[in-house]
N, C-alpha and C positions, 0 to 999 in steps of 0.2 A: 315245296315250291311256294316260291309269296312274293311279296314287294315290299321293300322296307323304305321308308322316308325318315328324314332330321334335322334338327336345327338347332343352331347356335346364336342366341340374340348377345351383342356384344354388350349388349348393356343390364344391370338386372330388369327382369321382366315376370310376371307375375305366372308362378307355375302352373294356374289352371289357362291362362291365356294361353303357354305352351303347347298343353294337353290338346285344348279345342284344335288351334294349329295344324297340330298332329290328325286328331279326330278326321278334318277335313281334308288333306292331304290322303290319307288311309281310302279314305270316304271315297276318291279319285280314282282307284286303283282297285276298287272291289272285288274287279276283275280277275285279277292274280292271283287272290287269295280269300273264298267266300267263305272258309271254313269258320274261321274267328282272327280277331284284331286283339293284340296287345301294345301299350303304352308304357314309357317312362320318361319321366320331367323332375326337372330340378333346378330351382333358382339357386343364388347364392348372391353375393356384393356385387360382385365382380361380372357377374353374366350367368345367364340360364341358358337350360340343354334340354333337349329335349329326343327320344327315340323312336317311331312309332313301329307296324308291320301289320300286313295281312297275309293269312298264313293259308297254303293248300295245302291240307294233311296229307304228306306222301308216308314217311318215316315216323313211329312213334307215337300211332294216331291220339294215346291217352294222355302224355307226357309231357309232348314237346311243346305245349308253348312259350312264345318268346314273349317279352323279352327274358334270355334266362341270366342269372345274375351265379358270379363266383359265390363260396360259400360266406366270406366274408361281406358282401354286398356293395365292395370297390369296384367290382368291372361288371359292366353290362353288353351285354350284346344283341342285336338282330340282325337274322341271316336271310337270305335269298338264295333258294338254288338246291342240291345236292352237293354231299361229302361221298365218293363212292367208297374210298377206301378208308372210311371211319371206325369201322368196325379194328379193325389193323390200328390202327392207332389207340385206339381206344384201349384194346389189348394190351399197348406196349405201353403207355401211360400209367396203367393200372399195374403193372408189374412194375412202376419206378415208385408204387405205393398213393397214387392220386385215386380219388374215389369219386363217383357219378352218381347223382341224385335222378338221372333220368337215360331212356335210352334212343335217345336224340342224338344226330349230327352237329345238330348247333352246340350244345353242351362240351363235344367234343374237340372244336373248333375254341371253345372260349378254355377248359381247361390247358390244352395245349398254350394257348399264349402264357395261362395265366405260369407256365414252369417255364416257358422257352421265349417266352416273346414275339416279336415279329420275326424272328429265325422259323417258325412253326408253319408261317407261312406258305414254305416252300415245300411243306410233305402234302399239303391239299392238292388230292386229285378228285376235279369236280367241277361244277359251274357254279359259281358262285358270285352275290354280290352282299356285301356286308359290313356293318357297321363296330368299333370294339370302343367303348368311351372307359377309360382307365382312370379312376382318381386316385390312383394312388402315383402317378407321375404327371395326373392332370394334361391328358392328350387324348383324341380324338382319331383313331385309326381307321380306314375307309377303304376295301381290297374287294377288285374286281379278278375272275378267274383266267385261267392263262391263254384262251384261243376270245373272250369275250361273249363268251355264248350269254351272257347274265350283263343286262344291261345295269350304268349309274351315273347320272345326272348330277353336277353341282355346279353352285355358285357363288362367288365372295366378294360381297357388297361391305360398304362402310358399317351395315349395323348386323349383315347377319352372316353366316355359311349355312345353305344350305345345302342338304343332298337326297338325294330321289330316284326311284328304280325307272319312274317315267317323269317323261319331261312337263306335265299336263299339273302334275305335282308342284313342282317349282313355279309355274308359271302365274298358280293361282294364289303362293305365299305372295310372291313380292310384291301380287295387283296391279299390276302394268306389263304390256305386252313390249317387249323391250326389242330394240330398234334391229335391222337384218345382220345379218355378219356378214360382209362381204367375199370372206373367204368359204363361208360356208354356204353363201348363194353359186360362187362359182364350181365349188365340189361335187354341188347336186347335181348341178347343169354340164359338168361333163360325165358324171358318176351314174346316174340317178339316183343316191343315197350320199349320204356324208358320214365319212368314217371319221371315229375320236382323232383326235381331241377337242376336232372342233361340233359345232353344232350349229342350226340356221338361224340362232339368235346370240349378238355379241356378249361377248362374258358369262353365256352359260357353258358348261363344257361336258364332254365325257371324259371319265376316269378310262385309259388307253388300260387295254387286253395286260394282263402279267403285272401289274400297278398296283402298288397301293401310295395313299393323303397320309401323312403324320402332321396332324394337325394341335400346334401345341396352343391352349386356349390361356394361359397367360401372356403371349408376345403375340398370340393371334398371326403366327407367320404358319404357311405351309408348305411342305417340301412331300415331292410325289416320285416317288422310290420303284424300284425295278422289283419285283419278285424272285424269280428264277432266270438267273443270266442263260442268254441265247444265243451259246459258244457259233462262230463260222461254220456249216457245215464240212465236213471232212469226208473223204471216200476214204473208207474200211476195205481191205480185205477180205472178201467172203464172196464163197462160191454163192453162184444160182442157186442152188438144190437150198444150200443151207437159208440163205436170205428169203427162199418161200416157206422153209419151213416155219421159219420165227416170225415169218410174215402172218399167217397162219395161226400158230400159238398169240402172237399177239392182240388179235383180233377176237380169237375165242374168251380170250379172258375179259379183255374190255366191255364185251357184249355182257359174261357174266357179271362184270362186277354194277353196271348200267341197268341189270334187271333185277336190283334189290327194289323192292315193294310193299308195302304193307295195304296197297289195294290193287286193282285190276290194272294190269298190260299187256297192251299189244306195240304192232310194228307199224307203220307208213310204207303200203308196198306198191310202190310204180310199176315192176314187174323190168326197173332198170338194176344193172349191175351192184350198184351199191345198197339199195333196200334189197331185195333180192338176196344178197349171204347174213344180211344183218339177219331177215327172216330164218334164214337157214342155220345161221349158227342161235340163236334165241331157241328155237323149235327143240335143236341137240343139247340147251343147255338147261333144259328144263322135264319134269315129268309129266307136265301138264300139254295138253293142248291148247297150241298159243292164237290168240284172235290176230289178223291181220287185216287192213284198212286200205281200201283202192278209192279213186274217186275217177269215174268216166266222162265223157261228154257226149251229149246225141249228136252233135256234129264230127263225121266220122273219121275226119282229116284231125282232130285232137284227141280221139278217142283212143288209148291203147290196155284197156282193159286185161285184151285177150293174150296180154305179155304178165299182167300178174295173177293171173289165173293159172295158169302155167306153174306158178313157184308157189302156191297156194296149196293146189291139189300135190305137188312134188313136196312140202314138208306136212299136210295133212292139218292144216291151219283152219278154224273158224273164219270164214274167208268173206266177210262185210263189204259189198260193191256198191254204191250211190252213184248214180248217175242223174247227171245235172244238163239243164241247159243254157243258153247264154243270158236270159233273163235273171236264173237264179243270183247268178254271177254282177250282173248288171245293178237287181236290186238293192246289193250289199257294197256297193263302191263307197257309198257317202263315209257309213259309217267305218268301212276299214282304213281307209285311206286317213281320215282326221285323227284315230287312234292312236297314227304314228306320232303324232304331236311335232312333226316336221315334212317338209317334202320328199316323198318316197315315193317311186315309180317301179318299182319291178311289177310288172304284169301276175307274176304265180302268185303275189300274195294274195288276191281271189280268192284262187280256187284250195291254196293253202289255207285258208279260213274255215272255208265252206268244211273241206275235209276236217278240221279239225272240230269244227262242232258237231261234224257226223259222229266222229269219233269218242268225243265225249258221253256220247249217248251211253257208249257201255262200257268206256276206260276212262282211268284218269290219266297215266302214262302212254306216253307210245317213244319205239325207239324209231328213229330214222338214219338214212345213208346218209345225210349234211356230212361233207366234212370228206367225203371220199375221192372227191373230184383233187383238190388241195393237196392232201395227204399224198395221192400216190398221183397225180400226174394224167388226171382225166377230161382237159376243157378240151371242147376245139380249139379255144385261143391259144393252148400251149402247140398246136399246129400254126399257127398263123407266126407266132412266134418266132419258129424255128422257120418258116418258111421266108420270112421278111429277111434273114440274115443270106440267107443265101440267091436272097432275090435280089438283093441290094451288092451283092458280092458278085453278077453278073448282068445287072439291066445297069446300064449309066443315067446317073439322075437327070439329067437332059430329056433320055429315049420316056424315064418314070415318067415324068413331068404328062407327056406326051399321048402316053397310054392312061392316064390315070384320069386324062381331060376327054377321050374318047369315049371308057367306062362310063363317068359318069352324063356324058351326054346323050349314049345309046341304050346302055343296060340300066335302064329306069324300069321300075317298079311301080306299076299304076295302084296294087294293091296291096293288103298286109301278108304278101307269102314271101317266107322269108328260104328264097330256092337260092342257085345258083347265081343270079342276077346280084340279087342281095349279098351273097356270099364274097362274091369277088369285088363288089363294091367294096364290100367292109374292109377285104384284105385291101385292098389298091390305095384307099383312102388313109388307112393305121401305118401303110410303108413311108416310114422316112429312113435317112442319112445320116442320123446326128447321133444313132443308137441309145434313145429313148424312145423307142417306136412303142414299147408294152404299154407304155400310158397310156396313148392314143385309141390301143387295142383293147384297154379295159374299158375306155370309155362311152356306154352304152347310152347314151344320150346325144354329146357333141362332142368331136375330135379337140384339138388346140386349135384348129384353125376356123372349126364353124363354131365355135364358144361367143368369138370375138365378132360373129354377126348378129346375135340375137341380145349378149348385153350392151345394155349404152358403155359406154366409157369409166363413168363416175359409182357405178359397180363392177367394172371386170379388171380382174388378176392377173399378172404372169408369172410364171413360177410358181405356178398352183402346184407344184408335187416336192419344190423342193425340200421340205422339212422331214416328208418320206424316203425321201433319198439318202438324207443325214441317219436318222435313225436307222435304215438299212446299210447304211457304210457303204453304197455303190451310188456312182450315180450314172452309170449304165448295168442295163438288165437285156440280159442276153441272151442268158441260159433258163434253161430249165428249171432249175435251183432256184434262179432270182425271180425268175415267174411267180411260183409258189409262194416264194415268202411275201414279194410282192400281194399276193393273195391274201394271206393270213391277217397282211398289217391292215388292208383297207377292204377287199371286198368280203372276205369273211366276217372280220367284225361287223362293218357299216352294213353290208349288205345281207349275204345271205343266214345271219346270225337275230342282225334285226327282223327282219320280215318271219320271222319262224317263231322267235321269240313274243312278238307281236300281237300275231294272229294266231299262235296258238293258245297265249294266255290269255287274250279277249274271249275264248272259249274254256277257260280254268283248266285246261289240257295242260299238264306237262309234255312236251318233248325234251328225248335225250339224244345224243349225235355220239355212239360207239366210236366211229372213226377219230373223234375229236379226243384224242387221247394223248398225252404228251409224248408219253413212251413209245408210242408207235409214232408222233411227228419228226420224234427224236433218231428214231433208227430208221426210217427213208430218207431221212437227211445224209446217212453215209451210206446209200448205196447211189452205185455207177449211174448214172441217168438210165442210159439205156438199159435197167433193170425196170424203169416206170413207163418209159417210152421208148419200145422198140421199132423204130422203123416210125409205120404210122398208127403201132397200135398202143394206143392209152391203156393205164391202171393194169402194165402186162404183169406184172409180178403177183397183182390183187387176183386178178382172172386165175391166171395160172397156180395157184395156190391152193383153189377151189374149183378149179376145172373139173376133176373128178367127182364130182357132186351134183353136178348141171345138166342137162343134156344137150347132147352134141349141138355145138354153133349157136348155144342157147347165151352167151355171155359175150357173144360178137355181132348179134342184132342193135340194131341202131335204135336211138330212141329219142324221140323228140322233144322237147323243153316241155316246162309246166307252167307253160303260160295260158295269155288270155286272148283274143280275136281284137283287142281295144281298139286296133287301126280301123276295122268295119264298122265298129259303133262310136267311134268319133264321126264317121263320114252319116251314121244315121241316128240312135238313140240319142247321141250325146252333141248331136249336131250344133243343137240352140245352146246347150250350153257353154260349149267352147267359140261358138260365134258371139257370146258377151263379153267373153273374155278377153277377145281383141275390140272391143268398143276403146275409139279412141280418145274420149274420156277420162277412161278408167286406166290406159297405158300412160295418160300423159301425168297424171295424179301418182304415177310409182313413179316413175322415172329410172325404173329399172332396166325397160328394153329398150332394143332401136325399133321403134315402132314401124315403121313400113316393111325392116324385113322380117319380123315376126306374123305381122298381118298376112304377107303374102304367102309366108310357111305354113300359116296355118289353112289360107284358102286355097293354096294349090294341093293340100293334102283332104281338102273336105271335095274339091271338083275333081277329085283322080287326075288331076295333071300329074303327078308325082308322088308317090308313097315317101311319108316321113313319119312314120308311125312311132317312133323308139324318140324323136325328136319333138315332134307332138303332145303325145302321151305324158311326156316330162312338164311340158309347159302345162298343160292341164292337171296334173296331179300339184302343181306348184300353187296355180293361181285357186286350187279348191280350198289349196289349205290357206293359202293368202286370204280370200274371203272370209273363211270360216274365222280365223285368229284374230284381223288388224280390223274387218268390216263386221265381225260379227254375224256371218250372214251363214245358212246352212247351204 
């Protein structure tokens, strides 16, 4: 696991200029990868190149460093991420007569292009983000992994391309904090993250999930290519019995092929459904006794400990529990939150931090459930979903109108609990008629309709989703099927891909996501829906598969998100600081929002007139990192 950075000056430029470049850049990201840093630079007439990388020794700890170069010394490479099925390759490689100077993934990854090309591409199973610079066709190849678990920053100015595992990288090359994106101010603000392509600064971008740049550096043009085509889903034929059993086998092996290591691993164990079998099949797929990782809270309405202690003592795990309280949490906001190098608001990234530098203490890897909810059909929104279709198919938009003005003037929320009150809000508010209600439904910050109260005019968008629609070939999402992928394209990558990625590499933790598997994305996509959602129960084929291993109504207990209390410590810790943030001053100098109804969103949510905690929350994780970047100010 590492971070890799690069650049391309269009013009020549003096190769040690490069390197330092590079140096600093690397220098940004220590995080990722403290083990050790390699470089490669090269001027010529025509333009210099430059590679750099900081590397976490997972694989290969004597061997692998990068950058590593064909034997001929025409292609170079630096990788980011895991190859899981490298060794497979590697194998069949060496049987077509190629030979390996090391026992590295990366190595593997550059041999394969160097016989097959960017055709090789598509036998990488793994997360990856990576660089391939070719002189012997003089092109520059740039490939991010299929679900985006492996973040990649670039940008193409008049004198340079660059690209970057974080965005903190790029920002410090160009030396100027470049101007908002407006589409990517309104993504956050309904989002509370921004999934590629865009980013919250114009002209920087991310490289989208399954993508690779063929960047040719004599015509200086780039074209950004598909990886692995992502046929329509199709429904198969196949009984129950069989679809859990491959369900099953599927998963066994993923977990194996996720637990190659050449240091210590464990698990992320919430004591929910999807850590929980990851634990269980890890445990069976090894001879060792595996460490697993909880994190609790003394406040006892967050606290569910005593759900992974349960599957702890059931596969006989070195069973690590941290229990934290809401200061721990509080005094680490600055610095997690600016790490993203953009506006991010999920609440779990926290305590997702916290756990991850618990963890670090005695692993370098941990595998997690990510990716479970997705795969097989586990939100509560894929209920609201299906519930919106049929609610719309027998309430008449007049009687909605009518009841949805009554919810939200009675069933208020004075505080952050997110019960019943809050529940039917959310559904009543995300129901429209136009059927693109999922948008509204994913959007955990502000609907389509309260967007357009809190930006001014001369920032806000509409038709913020259509380019996702295009790329998903629907532009109604309905079903179940369109939920997920819906999923995959934006709040998997942007959201819960970033934040994991994030904060657990601020901690030099690997995390890996078993469920994030193709083959297994690939074969839920043709089974009948109601093999993932039966009735009203989620991830039924996932349970059922592994039922027999659980103990009884053990895999039907509810569990509560892994978030943080932020609505109470807005109203108290974090009081003064979010009452600066509406200094009218300082709103009128952005001229980003509509100032009187953000001031008063935010003061009816500091005097409990009204909970808006998810809407809150977002403006202050915005305006932190706004100070922090345009103001300079911590």
């Amino acid at each position: 696991m590492c971070g890799i950075n690069g650049i391309i000056a269009k013009t020549n430029r003096n190769k040690n200029e490069i390197s330092s470049i590079l140096n600093t850049m690397n220098n940004l990201i220590i995080h990722r990868g403290p083990d050790e840093d390699g470089l490669f630079s090269e001027e010529n007439a025509a333009f210099s190149i430059g590679m750099g990388m900081r590397r976490l020794s997972i694989i290969d700890l004597s061997s692998g460093k990068q950058p590593i170069f064909s034997d001929d010394k025409q292609i170079v490479i630096v990788f980011n991420g895991e190859i899981y099925n490298y060794k497979i390759l590697k194998a069949k490689l060496e049987a077509e007569g190629v030979t390996f100077n090391t026992s590295s993934d990366t190595e593997v990854i550059l041999k394969a292009y160097e016989k097959y090309g960017v055709e090789s591409f598509k036998w990488l199973d793994g997360m990856y983000g990576f660089s391939i610079y070719d002189k012997n066709i003089n092109k520059l190849f740039i490939a991010r992994d299929f679900f985006g678990e492996k973040p990649l920053y670039y940008t193409h100015t008049d004198k340079e391309f660059i690209w970057a595992s974080e965005l903190k990288s790029i920002i410090n090359t160009i030396n100027f904090t470049p101007n908002i994106s407006k589409k990517g101010l309104n993504l956050y603000f309904r989002l509370t993250y921004i999934p590629a392509p865009h980013t919250i600064y114009e002209n920087i971008f991310k490289l989208e999930a399954n993508h690779y740049i063929e960047y040719d550096l004599a015509s200086q043009n780039t074209i950004i290519n598909k990886i692995n085509a992502e046929p329509k889903p199709k429904t198969i034929d196949i009984s129950f019995e069989d679809a859990k059993t491959k369900t099953k086998d599927l998963v066994y092996k993923s977990v194996d092929s996720r637990s190659i290591a050449d240091v210590g691993l464990g698990t992320f164990l919430s004591g929910g459904v999807d850590s929980s079998i990851i634990s269980l099949c890890l445990s069976q797929t090894t001879d060792k006794k595996i460490d697993t990782f909880s994190i609790g809270f003394k406040k006892a309405s967050y606290d569910e400990t005593d759900k992974s202690r349960v599957v702890a003592n059931m596969v006989n795990s070195n069973h690590h529990e941290f229990i934290i309280d809401e200061d721990d949490l509080k005094n680490n906001i600055h610095e997690i939150l600016v790490n993203f190098d953009e506006p991010f608001s999920d609440t779990a990234a926290l305590p997702t931090h916290l756990l991850s530098e618990k963890t670090r203490e005695h692993v370098t890897v941990a595998l997690t459930g990510d990716g479970g909810d997705e795969v097989f059909g586990g939100y509560n929104k894929y209920y609201i979903g299906k519930m919106n279709k049929k609610y719309t198919s027998i309430v008449p938009k007049g009687l909605h109108k009518t009841i949805a003005g009554l919810s939200n003037k009675y069933l208020i929320n004075k505080d952050d609990t997110r019960g019943k009150k809050f529940q039917i809000n959310k559904l009543l508010n995300s129901i429209n008629y136009k059927g693109d209600f999922y948008w509204d439904i994913i959007s955990l910050a502000n609907t389509s309709n309260q967007i357009s109260e809190i930006i001014s005019p001369d920032y806000y968008e509409e038709n913020l989703f259509q380019e996702y629609k295009d790329v998903l070939g629907k532009q109604k999402m309905e079903s179940l099927t369109d939920f997920r992928h819906v999923d995959k394209v934006l709040s998997l990558e942007g959201g819960m891909l970033a934040k994991v990625d994030r904060t657990s590499m601020m901690a030099s933790l690997e995390c890996r996501a078993p469920f994030l598997n193709k083959d297994l994305w690939e074969f839920t996509n043709t089974l009948p829906e109601n093999y993932l959602m039966k009735g009203w129960n989620k991830k039924h084929i996932l349970k059922e598969a592994f039922r027999d291993q659980f103990p009884e109504e053990f895999l039907e207990k509810s569990k509560s998100g892994f978030g943080s209390p932020t609505g109470d410590w807005l109203r108290q810790s974090l009081r003064k600081e979010i009452e600066s943030y509406i200094e009218p001053g300082m709103l009128k100098s952005q001229g980003i929002f509509n100032i009187d109804f953000i001031t008063q969103l935010v003061k009816d949510h500091l005097d409990s007139k009204k909970d808006s905690t998810f809407r809150v929350w977002s403006y202050y994780c915005f305006q932190k990192w706004y100070k922090f970047n345009y103001l300079k100010q911590s």
